[in-house]
C-alpha positions in Angstrom: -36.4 -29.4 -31.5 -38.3 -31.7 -33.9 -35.3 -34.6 -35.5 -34.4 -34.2 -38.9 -36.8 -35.6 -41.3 -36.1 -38.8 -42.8 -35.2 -38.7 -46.4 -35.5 -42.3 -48.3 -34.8 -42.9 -52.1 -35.9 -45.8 -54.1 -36.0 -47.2 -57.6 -38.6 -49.1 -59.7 -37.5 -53.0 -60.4 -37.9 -53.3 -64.5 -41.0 -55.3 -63.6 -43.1 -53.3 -66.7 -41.2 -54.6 -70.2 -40.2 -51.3 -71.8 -38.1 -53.0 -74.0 -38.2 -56.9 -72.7 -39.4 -58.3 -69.6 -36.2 -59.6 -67.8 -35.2 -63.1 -67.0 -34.3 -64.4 -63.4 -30.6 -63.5 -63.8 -31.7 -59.8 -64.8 -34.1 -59.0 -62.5 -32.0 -60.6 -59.7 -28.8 -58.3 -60.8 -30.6 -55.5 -61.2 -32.4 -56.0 -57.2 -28.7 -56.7 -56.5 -27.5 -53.3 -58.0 -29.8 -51.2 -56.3 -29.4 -52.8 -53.0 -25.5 -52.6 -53.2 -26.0 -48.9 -54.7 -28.0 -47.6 -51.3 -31.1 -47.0 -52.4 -33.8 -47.9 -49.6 -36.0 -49.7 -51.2 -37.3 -51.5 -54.6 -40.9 -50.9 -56.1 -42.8 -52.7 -58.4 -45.9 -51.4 -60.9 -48.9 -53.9 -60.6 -51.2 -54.5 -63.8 -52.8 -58.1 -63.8 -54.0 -57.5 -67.8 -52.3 -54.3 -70.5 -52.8 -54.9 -73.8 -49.9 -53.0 -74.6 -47.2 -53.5 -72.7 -45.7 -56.6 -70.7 -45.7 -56.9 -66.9 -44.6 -58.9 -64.5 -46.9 -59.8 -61.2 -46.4 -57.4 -58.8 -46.4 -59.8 -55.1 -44.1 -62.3 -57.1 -41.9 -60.3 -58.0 -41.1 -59.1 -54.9 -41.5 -62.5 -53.5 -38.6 -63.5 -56.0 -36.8 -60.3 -55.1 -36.7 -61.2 -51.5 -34.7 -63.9 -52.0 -32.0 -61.8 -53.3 -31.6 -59.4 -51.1 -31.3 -58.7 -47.5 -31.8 -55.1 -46.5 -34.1 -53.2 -49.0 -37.6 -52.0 -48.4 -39.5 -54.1 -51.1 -42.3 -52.2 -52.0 -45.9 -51.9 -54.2 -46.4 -48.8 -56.3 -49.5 -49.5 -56.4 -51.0 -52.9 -55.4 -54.7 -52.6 -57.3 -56.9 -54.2 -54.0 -60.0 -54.5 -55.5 -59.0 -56.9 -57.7 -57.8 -59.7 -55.6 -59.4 -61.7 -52.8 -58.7 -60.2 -49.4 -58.1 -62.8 -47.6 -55.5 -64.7 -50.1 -53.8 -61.2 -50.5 -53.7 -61.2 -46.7 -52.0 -64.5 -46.6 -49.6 -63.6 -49.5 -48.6 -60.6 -48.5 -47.8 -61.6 -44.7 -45.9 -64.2 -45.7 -43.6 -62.6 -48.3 -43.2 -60.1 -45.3 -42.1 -62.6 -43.1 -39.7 -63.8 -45.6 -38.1 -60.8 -45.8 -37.8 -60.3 -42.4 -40.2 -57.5 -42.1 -39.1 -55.2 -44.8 -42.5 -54.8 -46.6 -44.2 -51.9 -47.6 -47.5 -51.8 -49.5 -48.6 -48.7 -51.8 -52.3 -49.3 -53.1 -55.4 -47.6 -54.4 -58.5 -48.7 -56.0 -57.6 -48.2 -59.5 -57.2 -50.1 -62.3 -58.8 -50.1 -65.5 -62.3 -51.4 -66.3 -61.4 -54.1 -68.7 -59.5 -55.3 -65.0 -62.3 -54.7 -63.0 -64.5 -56.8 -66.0 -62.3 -60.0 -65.9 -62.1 -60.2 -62.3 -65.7 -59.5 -62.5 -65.6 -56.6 -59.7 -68.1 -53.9 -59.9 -66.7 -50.8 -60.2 -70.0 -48.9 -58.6 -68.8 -50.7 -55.0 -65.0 -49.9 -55.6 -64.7 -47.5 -52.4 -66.4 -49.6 -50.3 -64.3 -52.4 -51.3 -61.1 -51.0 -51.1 -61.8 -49.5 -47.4 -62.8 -53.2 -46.1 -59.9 -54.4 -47.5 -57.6 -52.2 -46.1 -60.0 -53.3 -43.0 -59.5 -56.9 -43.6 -55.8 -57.0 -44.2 -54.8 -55.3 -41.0 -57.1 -57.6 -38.9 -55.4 -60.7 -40.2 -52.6 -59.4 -39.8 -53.1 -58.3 -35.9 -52.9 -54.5 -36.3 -56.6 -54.0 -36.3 -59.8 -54.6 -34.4 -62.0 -57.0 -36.2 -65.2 -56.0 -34.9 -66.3 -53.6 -37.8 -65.2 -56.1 -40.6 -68.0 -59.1 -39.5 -64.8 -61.5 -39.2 -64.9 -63.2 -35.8 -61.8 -62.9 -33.7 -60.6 -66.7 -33.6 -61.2 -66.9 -37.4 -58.6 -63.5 -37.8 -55.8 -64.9 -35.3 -55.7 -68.3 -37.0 -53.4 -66.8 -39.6 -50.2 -66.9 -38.9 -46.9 -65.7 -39.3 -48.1 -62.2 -38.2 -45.9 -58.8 -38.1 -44.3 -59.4 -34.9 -42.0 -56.5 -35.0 -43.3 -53.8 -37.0 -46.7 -53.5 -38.6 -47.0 -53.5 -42.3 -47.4 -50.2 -43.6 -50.0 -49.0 -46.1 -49.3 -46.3 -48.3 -52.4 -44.4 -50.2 -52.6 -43.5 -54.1 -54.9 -41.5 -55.5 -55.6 -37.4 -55.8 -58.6 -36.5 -55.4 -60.3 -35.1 -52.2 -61.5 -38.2 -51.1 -58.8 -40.3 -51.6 -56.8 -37.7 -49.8 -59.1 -38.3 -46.5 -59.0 -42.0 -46.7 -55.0 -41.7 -46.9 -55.7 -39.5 -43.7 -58.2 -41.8 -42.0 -56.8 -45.5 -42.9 -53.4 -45.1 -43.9 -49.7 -44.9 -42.9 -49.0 -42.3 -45.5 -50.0 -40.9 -49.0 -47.9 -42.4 -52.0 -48.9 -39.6 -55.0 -48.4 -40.5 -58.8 -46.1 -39.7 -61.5 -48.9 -36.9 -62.7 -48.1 -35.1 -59.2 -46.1 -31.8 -59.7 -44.2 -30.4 -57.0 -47.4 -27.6 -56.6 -49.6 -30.0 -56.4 -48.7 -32.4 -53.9 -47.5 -29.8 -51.4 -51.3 -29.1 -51.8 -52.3 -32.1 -51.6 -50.2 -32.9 -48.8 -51.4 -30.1 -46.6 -55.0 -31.2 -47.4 -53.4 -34.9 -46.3 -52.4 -33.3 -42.9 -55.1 -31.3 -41.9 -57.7 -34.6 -42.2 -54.9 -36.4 -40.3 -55.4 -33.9 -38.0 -59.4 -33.4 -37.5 -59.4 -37.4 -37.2 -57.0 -37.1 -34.0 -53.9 -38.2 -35.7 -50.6 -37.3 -35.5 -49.7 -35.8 -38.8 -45.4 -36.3 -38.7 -46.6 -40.3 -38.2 -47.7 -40.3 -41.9 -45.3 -41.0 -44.8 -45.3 -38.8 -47.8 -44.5 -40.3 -51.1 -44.2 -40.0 -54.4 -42.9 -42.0 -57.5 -41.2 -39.7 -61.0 -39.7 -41.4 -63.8 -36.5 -40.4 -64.5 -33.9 -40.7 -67.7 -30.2 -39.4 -66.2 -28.0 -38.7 -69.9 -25.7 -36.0 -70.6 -27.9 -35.2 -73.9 -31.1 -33.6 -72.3 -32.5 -34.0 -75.9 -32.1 -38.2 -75.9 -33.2 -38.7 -72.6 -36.6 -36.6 -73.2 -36.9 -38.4 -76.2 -36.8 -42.1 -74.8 -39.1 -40.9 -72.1 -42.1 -39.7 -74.4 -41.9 -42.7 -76.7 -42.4 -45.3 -73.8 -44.7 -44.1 -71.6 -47.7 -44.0 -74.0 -47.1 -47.4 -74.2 -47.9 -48.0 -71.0 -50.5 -45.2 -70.4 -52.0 -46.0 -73.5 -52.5 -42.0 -74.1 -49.7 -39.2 -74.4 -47.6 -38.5 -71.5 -46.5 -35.2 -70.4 -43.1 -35.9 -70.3 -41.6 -32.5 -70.4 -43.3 -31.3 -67.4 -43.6 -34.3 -65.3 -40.7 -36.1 -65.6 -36.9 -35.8 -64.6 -34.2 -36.2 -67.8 -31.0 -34.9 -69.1 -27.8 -34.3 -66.9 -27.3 -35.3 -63.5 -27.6 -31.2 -62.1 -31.1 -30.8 -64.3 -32.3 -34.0 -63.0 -31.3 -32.9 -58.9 -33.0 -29.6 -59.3 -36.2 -31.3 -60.6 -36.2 -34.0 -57.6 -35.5 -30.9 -55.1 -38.5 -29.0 -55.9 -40.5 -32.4 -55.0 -38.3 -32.5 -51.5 -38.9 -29.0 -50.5 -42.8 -29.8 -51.4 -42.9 -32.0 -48.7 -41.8 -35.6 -50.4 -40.1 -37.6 -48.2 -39.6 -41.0 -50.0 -38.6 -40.7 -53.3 -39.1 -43.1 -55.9 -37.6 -43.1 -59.0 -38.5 -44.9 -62.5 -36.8 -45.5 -65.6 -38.0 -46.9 -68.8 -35.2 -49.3 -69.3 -34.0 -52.2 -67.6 -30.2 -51.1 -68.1 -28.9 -51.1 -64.3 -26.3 -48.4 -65.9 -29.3 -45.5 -65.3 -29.6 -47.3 -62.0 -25.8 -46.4 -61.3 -26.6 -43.0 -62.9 -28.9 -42.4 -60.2 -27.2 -43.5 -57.5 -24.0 -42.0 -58.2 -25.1 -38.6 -59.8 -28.0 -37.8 -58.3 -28.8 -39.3 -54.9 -25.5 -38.3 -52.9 -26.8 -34.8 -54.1 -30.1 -34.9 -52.6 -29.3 -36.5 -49.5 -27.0 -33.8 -48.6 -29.0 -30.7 -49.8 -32.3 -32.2 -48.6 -30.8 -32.7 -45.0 -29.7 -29.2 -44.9 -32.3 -27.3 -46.4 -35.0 -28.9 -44.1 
């Protein structure tokens, strides 16, 4: 008999300024709140330039985070590779996993906008390439990988330290499209899906996941699927719908679907709306709100999770 699966819930940290970016205190109640709450882990959004919205860095912000808590997942939803160095991210990122005492997790894809790609002065025509050596590049640093197809001898690779001694760092894989589907099959530890995602697609797009796990020789169950949906919990369906669609254009800088991709209105709506993504196949949930008011936090956790960590158990 195959073990239960493994159902984990997590919330965004208010690192995008719907309304203001928070200060220290805020930031460090609200990593607080959700850690004392039981949610799994904490996520941030990652941006380096938006001419519309604020945002805090993503790796400091975790990094700041990690100071203030002691058992959450801290987690990137989505780290934008191609536009840092590799080998500074490599350092960075192993070291805020270290300490944390291991409880990293890294969501990325190669997107970002082109005015990003501009300043950092990144090609966009060499963006897959790019990303896959990355990937490449962190995992040999970091010890989890050869370093013979990366052209980075051995003895330059093992001279940075701390490594992941006890587990590896995982790497979670955005994106939606066929390719990006393989490459979450071939290189990573799972397949983190976007907002966008409805419950039809990604059980689609999950299978798709599975089946090039499974032509590559990999084990299919060792793979993580993910997914992040905002979410406004309020007794007045109407309200919550309505602070929904007037934020997130702000930072999508086009209109968002918000009717159709988004969970709002009473606790009950909001748990049939995360079910359908559990019975597609999600298995981390992530959950983000468009305010920084750690009462929608409580919300969540009180209203909503208890919920789907019963239902989900049982129905799968």
């Amino acid at each position: 008999m195959n073990p239960r699966p493994t159902l984990k819930f997590g919330i965004y940290l208010p690192n995008v300024g719907w309304e203001d970016v928070p200060s220290s205190e805020e930031m460090k109640a609200f990593a607080a709140d959700a850690e004392a709450s039981g949610f799994d882990s904490v996520w941030v959004e990652d941006r380096l330039l938006h001419p519309g919205i604020d945002i805090l860095e993503a790796v400091t912000t975790l990094s700041f985070v990690a100071s203030c808590t002691t058992q959450v997942q801290l987690g990137t939803s989505v780290l934008l590779f191609n536009l840092r160095n590799p080998i500074p991210l490599a350092k960075s990122l192993s070291t805020l996993n270290h300490l944390s005492d291991g409880r990293l997790v890294v969501g990325a894809s190669l997107g970002g906008r082109p005015l990003e790609y501009e300043a950092s002065g990144i090609p966009t025509r060499t963006r897959v390439s790019r990303f896959v050596e990355t990937v490449e590049t962190l995992r040999s640093f970091w010890g989890q990988s050869d370093t013979a197809d990366i052209n980075i001898p051995t003895m330059v690779a093992e001279s940075m330290t701390p490594r992941p001694t006890r587990n590896p760092i995982p790497i979670l894989i955005g994106g939606r499209v066929e390719a990006a589907l393989k490459r979450a099959a071939r290189i990573g530890d799972g397949w983190l899906a976007s907002s966008t995602t409805t419950p039809e697609t990604f059980q689609r797009n999950w299978e798709i996941v599975r089946h090039h796990a499974i032509e590559l020789g990999r084990d299919p169950s060792s793979l993580m699927p993910a997914k992040f949906v905002y979410i406004d919990v309020d007794d007045s369906e109407e309200q919550a719908l309505k602070r929904l669609e007037s934020r997130l254009p702000r930072y999508y800088g086009a209109p968002y679907d918000a009717a159709n991709l988004t969970l709002y209105g009473p606790p009950d709506k909001c748990i049939e709306g995360a079910m359908r993504l559990l019975k597609a196949g999600v298995r981390t949930l992530i959950f983000a709100t468009v305010t920084s008011n750690r009462d929608q936090l409580q919300r969540i956790a009180q209203d909503v999770i208890p919920v789907l960590r019963k239902e989900g158990i049982s129905t799968f």
